[in-house]
Every structure is written in C-alpha cells, then in structure tokens.
VEXDREN-2710 file (C-alpha; in Angstrom, 1 decimal):
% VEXDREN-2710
k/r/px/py/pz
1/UNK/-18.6/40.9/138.2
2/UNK/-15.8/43.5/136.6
3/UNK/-12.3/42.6/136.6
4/UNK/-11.7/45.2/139.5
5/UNK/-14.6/43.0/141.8
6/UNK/-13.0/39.4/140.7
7/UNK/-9.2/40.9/141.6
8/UNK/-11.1/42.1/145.4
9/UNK/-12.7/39.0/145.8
10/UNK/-9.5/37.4/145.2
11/UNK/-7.8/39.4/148.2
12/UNK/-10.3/38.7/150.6
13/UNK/-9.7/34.9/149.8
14/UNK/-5.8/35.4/150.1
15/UNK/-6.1/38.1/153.3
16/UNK/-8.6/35.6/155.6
17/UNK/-5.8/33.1/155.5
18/UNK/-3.7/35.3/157.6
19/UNK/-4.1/35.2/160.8
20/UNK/-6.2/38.3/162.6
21/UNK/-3.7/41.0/163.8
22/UNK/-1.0/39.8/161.1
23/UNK/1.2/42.1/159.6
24/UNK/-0.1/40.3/156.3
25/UNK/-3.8/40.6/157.0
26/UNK/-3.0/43.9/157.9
27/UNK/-1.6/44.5/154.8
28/UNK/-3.8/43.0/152.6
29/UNK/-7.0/45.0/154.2
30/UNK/-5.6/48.3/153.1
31/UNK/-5.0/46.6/149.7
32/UNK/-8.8/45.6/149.4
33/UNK/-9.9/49.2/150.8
34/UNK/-7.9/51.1/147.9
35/UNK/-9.7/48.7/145.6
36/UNK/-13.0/49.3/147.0
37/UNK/-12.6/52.8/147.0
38/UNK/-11.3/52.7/143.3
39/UNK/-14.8/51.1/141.9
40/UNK/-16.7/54.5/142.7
41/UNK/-19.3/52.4/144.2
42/UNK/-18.7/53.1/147.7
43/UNK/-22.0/55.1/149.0
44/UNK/-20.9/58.4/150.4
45/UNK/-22.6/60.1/153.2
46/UNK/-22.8/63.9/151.4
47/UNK/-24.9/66.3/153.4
48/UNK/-24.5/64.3/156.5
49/UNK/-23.4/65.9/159.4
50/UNK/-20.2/63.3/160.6
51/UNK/-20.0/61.8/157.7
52/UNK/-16.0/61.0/157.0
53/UNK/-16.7/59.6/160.9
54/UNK/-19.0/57.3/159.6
55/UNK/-16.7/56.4/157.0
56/UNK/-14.3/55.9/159.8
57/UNK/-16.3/53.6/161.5
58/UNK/-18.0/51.8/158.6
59/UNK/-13.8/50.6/157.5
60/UNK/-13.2/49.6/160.9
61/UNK/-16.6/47.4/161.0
62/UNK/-15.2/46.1/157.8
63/UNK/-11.7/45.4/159.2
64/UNK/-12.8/43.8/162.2
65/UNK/-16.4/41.5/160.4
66/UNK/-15.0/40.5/156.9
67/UNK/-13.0/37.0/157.6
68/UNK/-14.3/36.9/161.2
69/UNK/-17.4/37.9/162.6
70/UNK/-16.2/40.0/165.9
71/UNK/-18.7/42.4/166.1
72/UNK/-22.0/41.2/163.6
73/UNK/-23.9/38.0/163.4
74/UNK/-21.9/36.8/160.5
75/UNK/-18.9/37.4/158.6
76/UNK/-19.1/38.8/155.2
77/UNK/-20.0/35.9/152.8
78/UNK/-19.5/35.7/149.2
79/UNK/-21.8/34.0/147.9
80/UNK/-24.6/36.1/149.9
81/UNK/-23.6/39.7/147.9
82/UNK/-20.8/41.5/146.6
83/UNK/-18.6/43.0/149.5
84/UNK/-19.2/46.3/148.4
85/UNK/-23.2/45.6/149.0
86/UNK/-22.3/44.4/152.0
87/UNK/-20.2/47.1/153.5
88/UNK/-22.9/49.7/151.7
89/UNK/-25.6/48.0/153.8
90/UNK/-23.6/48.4/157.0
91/UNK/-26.2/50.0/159.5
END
C-alpha cells in the first residue's frame, strides 16, 4: 500500500464516523473521491457508449455502500481489498 492508499484508507476510517447525510461525511467523501481519482488507478470506460454516466453512477454506488451498505450486500470492507478494487469491481 502507497502513501496515497494509506492517507484514503485513513479518510474512510475518519468519514464512516460521521453520521450519513452529514455535512462532514459529506465532505469527507469528495475528499476520498479526489484521492481516488489522483492514484490513476481508477478503470475508465473508453470506447463505451455512456461511459462518464457510468462513472456517475459507479461514485454515487460508492457514496451511498462504502460505510453502510444501502444498496449491496455489504459495505466496502478493508480487510477484503483495496477500495479502489472494490469500486473497480462495481458491476
């Protein structure tokens, strides 16, 4: 895990404490999505028709599964993958 990965890791710890809706959690969501974005390892749909919609939709999956599970089975879980995996393997 790069320095850039442990600093994310440490905002998802510090962003699930707020409560859901929170100006905070708010807040600290777009601070983890910059960061994901900065590692370049985001997959990007090129060639695929709709893809900055899918992009759409995979950040508000994101937003609404990583400290609670409101629309999948489970929440993202750190010990299971990195969180970019995870959001990379969002269907």
């Amino acid at each position: 895990m790069d320095e850039l990965e442990a600093k994310i890791l440490q905002l998802i710890q510090q962003t699930c404490q707020h409560p859901s809706g929170s100006l905070a959690r708010q807040k600290g969501l777009n601070q983890i999505i910059l960061l994901i974005q900065k590692t370049g390892k985001l997959l990007r749909g090129a060639g695929i028709p709709d893809a900055e919609e899918a992009l759409q939709e995979t950040w508000w999956y994101f937003c609404r599964n990583l400290c609670e599970a409101t629309s999948a089975k489970e929440p993202y879980t750190p010990d299971k993958s990195s969180v970019i995996t995870w959001i990379n393997n969002y269907p």
